[in-house]
Structure formats: C-alpha cells, structure tokens
SERO-4910 file (N, C-alpha, C, O; in steps of 0.05 Angstrom, whole numbers):
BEGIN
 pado doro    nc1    nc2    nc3   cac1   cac2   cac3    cc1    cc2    cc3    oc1    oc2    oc3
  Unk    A   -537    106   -895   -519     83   -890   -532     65   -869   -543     73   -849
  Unk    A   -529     36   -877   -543     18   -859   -525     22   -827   -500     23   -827
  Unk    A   -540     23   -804   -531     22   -789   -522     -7   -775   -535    -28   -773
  Unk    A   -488      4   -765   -479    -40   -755   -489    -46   -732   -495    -31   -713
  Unk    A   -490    -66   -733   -515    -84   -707   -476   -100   -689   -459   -114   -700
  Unk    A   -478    -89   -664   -463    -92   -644   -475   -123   -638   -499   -128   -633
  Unk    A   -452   -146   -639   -457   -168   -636   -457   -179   -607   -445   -166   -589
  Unk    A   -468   -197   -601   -470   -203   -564   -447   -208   -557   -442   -200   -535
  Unk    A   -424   -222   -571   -390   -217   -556   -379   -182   -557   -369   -175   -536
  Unk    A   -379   -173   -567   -379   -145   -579   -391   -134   -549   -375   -127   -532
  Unk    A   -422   -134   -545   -427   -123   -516   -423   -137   -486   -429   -126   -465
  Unk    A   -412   -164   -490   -404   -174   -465   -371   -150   -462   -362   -133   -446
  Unk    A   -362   -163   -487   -340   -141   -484   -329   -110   -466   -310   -105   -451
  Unk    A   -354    -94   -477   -361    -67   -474   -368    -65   -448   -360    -46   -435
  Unk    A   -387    -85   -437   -392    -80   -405   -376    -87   -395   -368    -71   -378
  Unk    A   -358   -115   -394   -335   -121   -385   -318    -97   -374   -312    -91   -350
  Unk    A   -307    -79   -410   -286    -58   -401   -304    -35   -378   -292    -22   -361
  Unk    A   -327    -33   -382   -344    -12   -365   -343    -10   -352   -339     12   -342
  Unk    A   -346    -37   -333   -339    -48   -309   -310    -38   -295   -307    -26   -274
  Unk    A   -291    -47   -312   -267    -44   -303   -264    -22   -297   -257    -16   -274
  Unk    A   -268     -5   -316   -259     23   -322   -278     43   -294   -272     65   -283
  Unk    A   -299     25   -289   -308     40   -272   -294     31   -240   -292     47   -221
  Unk    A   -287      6   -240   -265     -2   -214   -242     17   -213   -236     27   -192
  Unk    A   -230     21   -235   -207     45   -235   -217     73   -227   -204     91   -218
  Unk    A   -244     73   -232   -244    107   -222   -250    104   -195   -241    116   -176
  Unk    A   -264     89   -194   -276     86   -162   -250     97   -136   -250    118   -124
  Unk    A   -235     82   -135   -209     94   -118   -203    126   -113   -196    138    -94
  Unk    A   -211    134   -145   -203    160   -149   -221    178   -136   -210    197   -126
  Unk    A   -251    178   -133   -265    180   -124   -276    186    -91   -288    205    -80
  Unk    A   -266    154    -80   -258    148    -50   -238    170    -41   -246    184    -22
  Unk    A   -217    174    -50   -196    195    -49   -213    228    -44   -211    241    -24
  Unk    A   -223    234    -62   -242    256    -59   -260    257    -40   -259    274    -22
  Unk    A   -279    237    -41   -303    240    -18   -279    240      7   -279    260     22
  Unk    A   -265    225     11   -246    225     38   -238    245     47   -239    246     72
  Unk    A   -230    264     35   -212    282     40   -236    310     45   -229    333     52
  Unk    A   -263    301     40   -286    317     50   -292    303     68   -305    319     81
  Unk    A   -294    283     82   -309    273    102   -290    280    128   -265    281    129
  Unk    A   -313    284    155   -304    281    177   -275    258    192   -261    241    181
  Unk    A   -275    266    212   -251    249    224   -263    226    237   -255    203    240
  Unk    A   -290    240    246   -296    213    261   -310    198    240   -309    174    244
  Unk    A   -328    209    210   -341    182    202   -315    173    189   -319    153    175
  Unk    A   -288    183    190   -269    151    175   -265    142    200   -254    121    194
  Unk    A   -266    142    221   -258    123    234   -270    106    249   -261     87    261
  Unk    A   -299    117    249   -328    111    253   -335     84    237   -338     61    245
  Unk    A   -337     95    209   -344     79    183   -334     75    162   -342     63    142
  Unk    A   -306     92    167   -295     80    145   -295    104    119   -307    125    120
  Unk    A   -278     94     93   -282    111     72   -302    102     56   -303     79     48
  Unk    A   -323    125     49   -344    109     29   -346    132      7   -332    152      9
  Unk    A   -363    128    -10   -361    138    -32   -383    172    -26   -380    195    -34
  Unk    A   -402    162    -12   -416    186      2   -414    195     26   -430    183     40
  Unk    A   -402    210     36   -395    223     60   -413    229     84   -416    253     77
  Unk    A   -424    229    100   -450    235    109   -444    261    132   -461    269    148
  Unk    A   -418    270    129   -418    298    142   -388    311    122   -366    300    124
  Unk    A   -392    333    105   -380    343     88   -368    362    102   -383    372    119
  Unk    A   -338    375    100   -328    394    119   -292    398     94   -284    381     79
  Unk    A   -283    417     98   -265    424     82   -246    439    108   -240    462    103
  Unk    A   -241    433    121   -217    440    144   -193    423    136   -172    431    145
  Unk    A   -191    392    115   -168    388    112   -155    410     93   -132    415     98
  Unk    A   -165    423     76   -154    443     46   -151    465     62   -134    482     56
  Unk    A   -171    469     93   -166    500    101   -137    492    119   -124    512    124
  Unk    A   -130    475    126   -103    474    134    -84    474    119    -65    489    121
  Unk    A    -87    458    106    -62    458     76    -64    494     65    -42    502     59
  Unk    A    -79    510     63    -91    540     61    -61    554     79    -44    569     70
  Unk    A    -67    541    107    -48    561    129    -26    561    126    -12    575    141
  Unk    A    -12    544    100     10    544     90     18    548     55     34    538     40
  Unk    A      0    565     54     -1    569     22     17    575     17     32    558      9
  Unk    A     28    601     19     55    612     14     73    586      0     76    578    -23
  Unk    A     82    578     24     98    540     27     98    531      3    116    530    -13
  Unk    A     68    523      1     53    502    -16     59    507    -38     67    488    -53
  Unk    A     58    548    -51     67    542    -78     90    545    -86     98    537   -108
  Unk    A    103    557    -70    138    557    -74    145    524    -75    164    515    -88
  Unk    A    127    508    -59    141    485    -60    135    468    -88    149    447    -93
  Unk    A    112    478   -109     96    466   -123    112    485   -146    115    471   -166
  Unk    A    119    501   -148    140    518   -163    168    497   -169    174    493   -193
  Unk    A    181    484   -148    199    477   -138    199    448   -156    215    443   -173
  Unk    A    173    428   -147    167    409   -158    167    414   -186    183    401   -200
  Unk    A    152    430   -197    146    428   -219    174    430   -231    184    410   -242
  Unk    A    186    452   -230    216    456   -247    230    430   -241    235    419   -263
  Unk    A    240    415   -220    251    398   -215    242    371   -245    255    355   -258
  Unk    A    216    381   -243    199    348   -264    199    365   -288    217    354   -302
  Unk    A    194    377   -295    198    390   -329    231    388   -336    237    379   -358
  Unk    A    254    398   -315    282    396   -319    287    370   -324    296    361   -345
  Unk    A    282    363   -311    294    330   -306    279    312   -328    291    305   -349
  Unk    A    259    307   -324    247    293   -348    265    300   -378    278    284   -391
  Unk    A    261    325   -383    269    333   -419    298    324   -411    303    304   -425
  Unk    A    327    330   -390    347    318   -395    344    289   -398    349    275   -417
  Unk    A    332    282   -367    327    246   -372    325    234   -395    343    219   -401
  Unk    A    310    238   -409    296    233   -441    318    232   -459    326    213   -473
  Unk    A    327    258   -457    348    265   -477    373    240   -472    380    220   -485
  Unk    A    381    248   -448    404    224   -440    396    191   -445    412    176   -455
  Unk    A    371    183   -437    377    150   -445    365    149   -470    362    126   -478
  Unk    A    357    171   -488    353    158   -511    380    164   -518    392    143   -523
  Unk    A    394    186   -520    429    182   -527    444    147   -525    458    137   -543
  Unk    A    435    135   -502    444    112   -488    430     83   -507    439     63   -518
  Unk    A    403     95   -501    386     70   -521    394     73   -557    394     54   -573
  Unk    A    402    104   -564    410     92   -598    437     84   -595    444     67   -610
  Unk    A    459     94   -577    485     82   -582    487     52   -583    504     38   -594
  Unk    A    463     45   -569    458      6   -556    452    -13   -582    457    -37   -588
  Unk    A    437     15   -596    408     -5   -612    431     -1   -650    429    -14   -670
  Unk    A    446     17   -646    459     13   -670    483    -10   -674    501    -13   -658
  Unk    A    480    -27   -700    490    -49   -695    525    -38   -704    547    -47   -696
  Unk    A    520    -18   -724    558    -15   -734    576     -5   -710    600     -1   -714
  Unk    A    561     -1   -680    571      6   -659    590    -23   -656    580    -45   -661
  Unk    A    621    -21   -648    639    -38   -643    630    -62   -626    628    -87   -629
  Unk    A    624    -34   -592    619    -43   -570    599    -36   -555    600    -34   -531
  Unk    A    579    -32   -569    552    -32   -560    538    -53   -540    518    -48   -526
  Unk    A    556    -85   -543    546   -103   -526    558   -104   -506    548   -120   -490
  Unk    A    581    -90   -497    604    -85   -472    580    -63   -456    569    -64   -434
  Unk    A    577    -43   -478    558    -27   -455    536    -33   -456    522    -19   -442
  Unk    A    528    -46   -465    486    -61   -457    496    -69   -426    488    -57   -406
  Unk    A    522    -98   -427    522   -109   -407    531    -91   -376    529    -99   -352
  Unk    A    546    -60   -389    563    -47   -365    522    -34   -350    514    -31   -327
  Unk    A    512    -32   -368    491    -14   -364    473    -38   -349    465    -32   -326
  Unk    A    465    -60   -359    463    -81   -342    474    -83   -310    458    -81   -291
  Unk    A    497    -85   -307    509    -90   -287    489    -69   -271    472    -77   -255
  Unk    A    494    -38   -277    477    -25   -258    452    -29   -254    442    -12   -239
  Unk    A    439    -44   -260    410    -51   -254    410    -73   -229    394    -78   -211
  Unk    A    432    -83   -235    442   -104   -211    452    -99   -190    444   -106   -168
  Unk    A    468    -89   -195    483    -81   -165    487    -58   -160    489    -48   -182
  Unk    A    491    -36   -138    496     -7   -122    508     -9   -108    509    -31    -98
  Unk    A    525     13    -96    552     19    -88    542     19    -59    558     15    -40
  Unk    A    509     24    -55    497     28    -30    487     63    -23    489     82    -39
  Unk    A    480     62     -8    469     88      1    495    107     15    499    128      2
  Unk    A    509    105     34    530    115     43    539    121     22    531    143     15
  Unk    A    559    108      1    580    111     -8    561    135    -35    573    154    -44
  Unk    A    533    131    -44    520    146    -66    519    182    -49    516    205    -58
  Unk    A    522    172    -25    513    202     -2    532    217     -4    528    241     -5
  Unk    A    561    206     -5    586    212      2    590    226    -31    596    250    -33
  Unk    A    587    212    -49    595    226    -74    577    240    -83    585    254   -102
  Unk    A    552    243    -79    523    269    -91    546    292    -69    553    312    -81
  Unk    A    557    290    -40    558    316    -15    580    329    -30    580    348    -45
  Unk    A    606    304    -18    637    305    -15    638    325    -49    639    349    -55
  Unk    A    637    297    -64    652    310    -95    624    328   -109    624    351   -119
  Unk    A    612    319   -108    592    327   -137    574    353   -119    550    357   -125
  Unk    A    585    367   -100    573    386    -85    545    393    -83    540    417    -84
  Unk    A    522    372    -79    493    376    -95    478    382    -63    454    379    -60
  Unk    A    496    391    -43    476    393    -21    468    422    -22    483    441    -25
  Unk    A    432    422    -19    429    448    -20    424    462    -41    425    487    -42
  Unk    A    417    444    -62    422    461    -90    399    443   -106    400    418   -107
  Unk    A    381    458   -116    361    452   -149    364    421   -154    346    404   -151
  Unk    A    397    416   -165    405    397   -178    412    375   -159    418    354   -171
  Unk    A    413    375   -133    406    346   -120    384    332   -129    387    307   -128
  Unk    A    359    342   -138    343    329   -144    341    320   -166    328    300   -171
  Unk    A    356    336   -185    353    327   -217    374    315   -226    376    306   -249
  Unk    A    394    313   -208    416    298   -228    414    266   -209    410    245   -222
  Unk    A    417    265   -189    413    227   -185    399    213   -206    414    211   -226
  Unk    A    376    204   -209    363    193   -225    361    205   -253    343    198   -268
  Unk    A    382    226   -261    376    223   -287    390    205   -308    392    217   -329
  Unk    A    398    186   -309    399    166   -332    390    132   -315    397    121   -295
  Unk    A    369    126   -342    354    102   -315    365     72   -339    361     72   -363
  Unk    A    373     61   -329    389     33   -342    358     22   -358    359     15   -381
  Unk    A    330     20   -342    315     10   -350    306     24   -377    309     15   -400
  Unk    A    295     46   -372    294     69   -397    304     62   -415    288     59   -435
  Unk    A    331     57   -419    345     63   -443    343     42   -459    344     45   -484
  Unk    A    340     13   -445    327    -11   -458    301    -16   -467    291    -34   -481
  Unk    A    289      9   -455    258     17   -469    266     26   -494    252     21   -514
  Unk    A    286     39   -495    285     54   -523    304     42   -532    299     44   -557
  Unk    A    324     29   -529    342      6   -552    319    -15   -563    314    -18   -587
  Unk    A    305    -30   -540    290    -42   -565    256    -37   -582    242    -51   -597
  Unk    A    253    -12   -572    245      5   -591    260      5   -620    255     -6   -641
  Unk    A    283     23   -612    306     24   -644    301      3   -659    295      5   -683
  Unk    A    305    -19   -645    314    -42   -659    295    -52   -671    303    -72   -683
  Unk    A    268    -46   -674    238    -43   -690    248    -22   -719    235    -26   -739
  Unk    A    261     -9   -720    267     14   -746    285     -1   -763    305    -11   -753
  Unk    A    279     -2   -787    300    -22   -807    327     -5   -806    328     19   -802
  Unk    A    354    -25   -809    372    -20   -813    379     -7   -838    401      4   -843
  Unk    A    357    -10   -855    358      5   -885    356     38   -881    359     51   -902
  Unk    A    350     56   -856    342     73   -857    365     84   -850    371    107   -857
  Unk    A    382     71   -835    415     88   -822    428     87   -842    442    107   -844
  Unk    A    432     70   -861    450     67   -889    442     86   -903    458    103   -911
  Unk    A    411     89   -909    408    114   -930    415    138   -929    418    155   -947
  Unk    A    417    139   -900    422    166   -880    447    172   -882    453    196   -884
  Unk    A    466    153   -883    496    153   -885    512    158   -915    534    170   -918
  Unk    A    496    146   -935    496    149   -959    489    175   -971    500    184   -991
  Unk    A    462    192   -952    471    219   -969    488    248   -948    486    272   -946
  Unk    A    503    224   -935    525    240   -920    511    255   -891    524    274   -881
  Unk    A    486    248   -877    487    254   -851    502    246   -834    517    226   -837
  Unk    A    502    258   -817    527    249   -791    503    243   -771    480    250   -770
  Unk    A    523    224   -754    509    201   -735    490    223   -712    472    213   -699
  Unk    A    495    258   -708    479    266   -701    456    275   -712    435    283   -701
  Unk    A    462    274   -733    433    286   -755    415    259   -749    396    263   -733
  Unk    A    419    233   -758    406    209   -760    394    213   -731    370    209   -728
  Unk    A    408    220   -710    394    218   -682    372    240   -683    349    235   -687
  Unk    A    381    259   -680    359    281   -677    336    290   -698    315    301   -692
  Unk    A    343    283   -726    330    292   -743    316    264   -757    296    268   -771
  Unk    A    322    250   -756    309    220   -766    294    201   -741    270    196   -740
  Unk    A    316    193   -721    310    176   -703    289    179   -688    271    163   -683
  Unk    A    294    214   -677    273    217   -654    248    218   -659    231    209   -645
  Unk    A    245    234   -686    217    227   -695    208    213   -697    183    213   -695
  Unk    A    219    193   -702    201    165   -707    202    144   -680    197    120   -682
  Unk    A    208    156   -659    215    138   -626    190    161   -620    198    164   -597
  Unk    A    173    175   -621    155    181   -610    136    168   -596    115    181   -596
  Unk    A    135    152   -587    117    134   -579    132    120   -556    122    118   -533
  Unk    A    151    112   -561    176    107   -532    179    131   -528    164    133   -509
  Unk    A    187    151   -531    195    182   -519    177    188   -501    183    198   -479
  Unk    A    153    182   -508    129    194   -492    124    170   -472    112    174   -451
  Unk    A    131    154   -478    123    124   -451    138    131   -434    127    136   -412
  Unk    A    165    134   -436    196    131   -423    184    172   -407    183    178   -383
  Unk    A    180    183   -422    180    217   -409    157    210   -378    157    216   -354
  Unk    A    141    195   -396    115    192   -364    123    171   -350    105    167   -333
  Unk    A    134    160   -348    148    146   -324    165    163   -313    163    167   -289
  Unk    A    188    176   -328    205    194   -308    196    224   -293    207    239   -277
  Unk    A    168    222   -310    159    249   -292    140    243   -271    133    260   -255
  Unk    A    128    216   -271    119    209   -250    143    209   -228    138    222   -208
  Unk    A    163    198   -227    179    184   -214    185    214   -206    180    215   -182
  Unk    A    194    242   -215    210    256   -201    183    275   -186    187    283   -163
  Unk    A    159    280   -198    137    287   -188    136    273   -157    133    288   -137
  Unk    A    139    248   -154    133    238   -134    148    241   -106    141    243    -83
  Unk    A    174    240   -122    199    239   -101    199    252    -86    192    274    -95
  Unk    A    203    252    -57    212    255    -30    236    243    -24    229    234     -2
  Unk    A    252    238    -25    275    224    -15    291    247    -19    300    262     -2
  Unk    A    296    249    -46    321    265    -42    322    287    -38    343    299    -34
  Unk    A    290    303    -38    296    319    -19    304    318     12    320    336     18
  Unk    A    299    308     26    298    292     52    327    291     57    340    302     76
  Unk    A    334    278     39    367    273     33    393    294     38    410    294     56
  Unk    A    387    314     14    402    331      8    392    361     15    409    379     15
  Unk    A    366    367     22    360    396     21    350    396     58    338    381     74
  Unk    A    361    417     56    352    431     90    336    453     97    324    457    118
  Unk    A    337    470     70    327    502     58    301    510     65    300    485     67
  Unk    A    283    517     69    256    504     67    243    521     38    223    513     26
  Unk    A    259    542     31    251    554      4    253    530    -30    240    532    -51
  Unk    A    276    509    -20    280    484    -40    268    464    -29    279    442    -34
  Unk    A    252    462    -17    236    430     -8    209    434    -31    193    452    -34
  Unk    A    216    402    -49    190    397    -62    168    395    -57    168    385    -35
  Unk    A    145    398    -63    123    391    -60    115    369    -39     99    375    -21
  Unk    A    126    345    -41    122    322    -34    133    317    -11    118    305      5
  Unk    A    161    323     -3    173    332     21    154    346     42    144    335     62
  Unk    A    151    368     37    126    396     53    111    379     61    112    373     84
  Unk    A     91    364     43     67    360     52     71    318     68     55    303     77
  Unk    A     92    317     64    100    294     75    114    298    112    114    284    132
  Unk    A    125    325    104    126    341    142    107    342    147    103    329    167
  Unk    A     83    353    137     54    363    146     44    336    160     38    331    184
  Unk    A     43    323    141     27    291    157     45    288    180     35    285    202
  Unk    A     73    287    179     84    276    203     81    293    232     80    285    256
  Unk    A     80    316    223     64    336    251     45    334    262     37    334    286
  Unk    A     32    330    235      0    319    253     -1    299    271     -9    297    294
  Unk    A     14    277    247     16    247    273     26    251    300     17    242    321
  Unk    A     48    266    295     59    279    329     43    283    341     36    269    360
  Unk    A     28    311    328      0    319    354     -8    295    366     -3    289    389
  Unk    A    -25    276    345    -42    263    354    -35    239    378    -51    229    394
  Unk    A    -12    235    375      2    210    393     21    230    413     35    215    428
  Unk    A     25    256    417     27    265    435      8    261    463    -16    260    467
  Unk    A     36    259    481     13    252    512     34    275    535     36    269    559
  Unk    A     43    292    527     59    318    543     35    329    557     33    325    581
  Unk    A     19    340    546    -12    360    557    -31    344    547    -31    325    531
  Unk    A    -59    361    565    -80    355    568    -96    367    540   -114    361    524
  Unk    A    -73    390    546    -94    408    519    -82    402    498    -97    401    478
  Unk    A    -47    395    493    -41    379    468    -59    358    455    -61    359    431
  Unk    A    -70    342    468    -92    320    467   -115    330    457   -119    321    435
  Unk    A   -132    344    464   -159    367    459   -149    374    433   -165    369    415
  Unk    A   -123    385    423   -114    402    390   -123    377    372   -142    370    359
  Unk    A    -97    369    379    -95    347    366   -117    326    365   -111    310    348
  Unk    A   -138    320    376   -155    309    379   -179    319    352   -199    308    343
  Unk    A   -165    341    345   -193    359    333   -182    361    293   -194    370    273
  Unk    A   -152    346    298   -134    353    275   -147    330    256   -155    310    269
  Unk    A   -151    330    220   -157    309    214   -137    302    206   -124    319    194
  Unk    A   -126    275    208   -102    265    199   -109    249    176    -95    249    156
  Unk    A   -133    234    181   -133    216    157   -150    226    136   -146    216    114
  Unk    A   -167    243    139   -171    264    123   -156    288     96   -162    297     73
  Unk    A   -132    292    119   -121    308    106    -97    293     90    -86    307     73
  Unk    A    -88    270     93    -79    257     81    -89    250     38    -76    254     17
  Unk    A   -122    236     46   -132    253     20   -131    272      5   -131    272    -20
  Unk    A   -132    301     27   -130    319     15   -105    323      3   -106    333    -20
  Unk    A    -76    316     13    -54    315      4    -47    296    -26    -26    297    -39
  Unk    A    -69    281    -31    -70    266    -47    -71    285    -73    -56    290    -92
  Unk    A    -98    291    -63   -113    308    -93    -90    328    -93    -75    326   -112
  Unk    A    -85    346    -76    -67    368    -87    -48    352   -105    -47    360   -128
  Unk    A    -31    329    -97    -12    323   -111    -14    305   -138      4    299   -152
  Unk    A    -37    299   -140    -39    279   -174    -52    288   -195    -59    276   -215
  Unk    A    -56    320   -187    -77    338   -205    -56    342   -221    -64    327   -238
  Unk    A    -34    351   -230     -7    348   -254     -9    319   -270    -13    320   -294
  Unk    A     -6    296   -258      1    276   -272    -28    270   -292    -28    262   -315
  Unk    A    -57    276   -272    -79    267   -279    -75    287   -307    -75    276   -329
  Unk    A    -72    305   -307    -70    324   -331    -57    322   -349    -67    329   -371
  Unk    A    -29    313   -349    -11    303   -363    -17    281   -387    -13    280   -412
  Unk    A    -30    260   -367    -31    236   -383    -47    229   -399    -45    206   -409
  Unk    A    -65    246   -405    -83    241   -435    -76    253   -462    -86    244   -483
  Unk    A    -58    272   -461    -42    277   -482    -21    263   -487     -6    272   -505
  Unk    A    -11    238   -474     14    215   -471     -5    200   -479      4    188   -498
  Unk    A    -25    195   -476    -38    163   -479    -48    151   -499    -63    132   -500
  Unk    A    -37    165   -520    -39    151   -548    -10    139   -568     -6    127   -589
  Unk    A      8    151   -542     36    144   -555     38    126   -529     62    122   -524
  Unk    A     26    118   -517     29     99   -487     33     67   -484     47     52   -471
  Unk    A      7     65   -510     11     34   -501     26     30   -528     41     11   -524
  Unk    A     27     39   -549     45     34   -574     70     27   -566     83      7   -573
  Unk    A     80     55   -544    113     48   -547    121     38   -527    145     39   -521
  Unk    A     98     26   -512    108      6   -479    108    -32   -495    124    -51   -491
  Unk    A     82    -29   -515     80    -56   -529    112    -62   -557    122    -84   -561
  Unk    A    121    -41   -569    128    -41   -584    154    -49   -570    161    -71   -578
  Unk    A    169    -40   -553    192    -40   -540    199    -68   -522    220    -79   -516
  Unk    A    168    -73   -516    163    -98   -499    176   -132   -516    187   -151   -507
  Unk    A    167   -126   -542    162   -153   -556    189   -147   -582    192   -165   -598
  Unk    A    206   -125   -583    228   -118   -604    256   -133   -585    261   -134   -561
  Unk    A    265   -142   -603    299   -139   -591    297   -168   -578    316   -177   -566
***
C-alpha cells in the first residue's frame, strides 16, 4: 500500500499540538522535581525542572505518619467511589425527568433546580441543618451527602437526553416498558458519554474536598485524605513562623515546607491521574454533545 505523504498544514498542526501537550506536562513534572529538591534551592532558585540537590525527607515525613495516611486514603477513597456512583445515579434521575417532554412539569423543575444554582440559604443556616436535623456530624455521610445532587450536572445530562430522538421513548412505551425500564435499560446506555463526563467531575470534586471534612468531622480515624495532609502543611507553617524558642527556630528551620507541599501533591493526584484515561474517550463527546443540545 502506497504510503500517505503528511501535508505541511497537517505538520504545522502536529507540532503545534506537541508543543502544547508538552506545556501541559511540564507543570506535572515541576511538581515532581519539587517535591525532590532541597529547601534552600526553592528558595534559592526557585522550581526548575532539574534539581541540583535531590533528597526525599519530604515522603520520609509524610512516612512518619503512614498509619494516618492510609486510613485517611481508605477514607477518601470510599467517600469518592460512594458518592460519585449515588451522585450519578441521582442527577441523571433529575436530568431524564427534565429532558422528557410528556413530563407535565418538567419546566417548573428545570427553573426550581435553576433557582439553586442562584441562590443559598448561606453557610450557617446549611451548618444548622447537615448538625441540628440531618445528624451528619461525625459520620462517613457528612461527606457524601452535601454535594450529592449538583443542579449543574443534571443539565449536563438533560441536554444530553435531549440529543436522543423522541421516537425512541414511544417505541419503548408501545411495547409496554415502564418509565423505569426506558431509564435504566435504554437511556443509560446510550448517556454513556455524559455519565462518564458528569462521574469525573464529581469524583474530582469529592477526591479533592477538604471542607467538609473540616466542617463536620473531629475523629481523626474519619478525616479524608485531603484534610490530614492539609493539617500537615499547616504545622509545618507553624514551626516555621514560630518565634517561642531558639531551638523551635533551628527544627523548623530544617522542615521543608515548600517541598513537601509537592510532595503532598503527588500523593494526592496519583487516583485521578489514573482514572482519567479510561474516561477520556467518553470525555470530550459527552462534554461537546451536552454543550451544543437543548
């Protein structure tokens, strides 16, 4: 077979994306060499891509709390596998009730679901009903039930729906499925592509979270991932801006803060980095598809 001859727009193209693609890793990179480099060359010279004194005392400290680390990474994880598969489940519930038109009042709740994108009751009064009524202090499900149904989400996946011919719910109805068969056994399969957009956004989002633990948990056996190692940095900074002792100053003097900050990095995006290449073929389909429907 004749081989095709790559045209000169074709390779402006290709180095173009090369380029880019190589600006995107680059960060990722900086992050790594950082979190090996000394305290004094970042503050010496800065973060660079080659380190010129290599040392692993930020990971052997994050080490002195292993135990912690994976109870708390135990903790994270269940929190983002729970939450995500309900999340999911719940606003696509929300996005086909929206996106079906023989629905009465589907446009009463687009706009009630709207409203929440707009306005909040505030922080106090959301504190008072997660403590007072919905008893979530202290417990797994402070973290998984706030944010599980996201107003934005569910308009990801209504106008998704609204891409699927209306010919396909009639046929469905015609040989006598019920409105949950058409959901689970028709619909979802074919929202694969929003399912998987809408799932990696909400598992980024609960992966990341610190707040509500912060919020609601005191335990130190239920603090997420992100919490722990978000104390960690703030101790350090203590040390370091501590002025009580002479020898507080000398510890702390020796602690890497901005170092280990990196290192807190890598521990925490090694899940998502892993995650997202098995998402990234249903990624940009059902972020473009949902974008330009409805």
């Amino acid at each position: 077979m004749p081989v095709k001859r790559i045209s000169i727009s074709q390779t402006i193209i290709i180095v173009i994306i090369s380029l880019f693609s190589l600006a995107c890793l680059l960060p990722f990179l900086m992050v790594i060499t950082g979190s090996l480099a000394t305290e004094n060359d970042i503050i010496n010279n800065g973060y660079s891509l080659f380190p010129r004194h290599i040392t692993f005392m930020s990971y052997e400290i994050l080490l002195l709390g292993s135990n912690r680390i994976v109870d708390a990474y135990g903790i994270s994880l269940l929190v983002t596998v729970a939450g995500t598969v309900f999340s999911v489940f719940l606003t696509s519930l929300g996005g086909y009730v929206m996106a079906r038109r023989s629905f009465k009042y589907r446009n009463i709740l687009s706009i009630y679901v709207i409203i929440t994108m707009l306005f909040s009751g505030g922080l106090v009064p959301w504190y008072i009903v997660c403590v007072n009524y919905l008893h979530l202090k202290d417990t797994i499900f402070a973290m998984i039930l706030p944010p599980l149904a996201n107003a934005f989400n569910m308009f990801l996946i209504r106008n998704f729906l609204f891409s699927i011919p209306e010919d396909i719910y009639e046929s469905a109805k015609m040989d006598g499925a019920s409105e949950y068969r058409i959901y689970w056994q028709l619909i979802m399969p074919l929202s694969k592509p929003v399912l998987a957009t809408v799932g990696l956004f909400v598992a980024l989002g609960y992966w990341n979270d610190w707040f509500l633990g912060l919020m609601f948990v005191d335990k130190q056996e239920l603090q997420p991932l992100q919490l722990l190692l978000r104390t960690l940095v703030s101790n350090v900074e203590f040390l370091r801006s501590s002025s009580n002792a002479a020898d507080m100053q000398r510890i702390s003097a020796q602690l890497p803060s901005e170092s280990i900050k990196m290192a807190l990095t890598v521990v925490t995006i090694g899940p998502i980095i892993f995650l997202y290449p098995f998402l990234q073929r249903y990624f940009v389909q059902g972020l473009m598809v949902g974008a330009v429907k409805g």
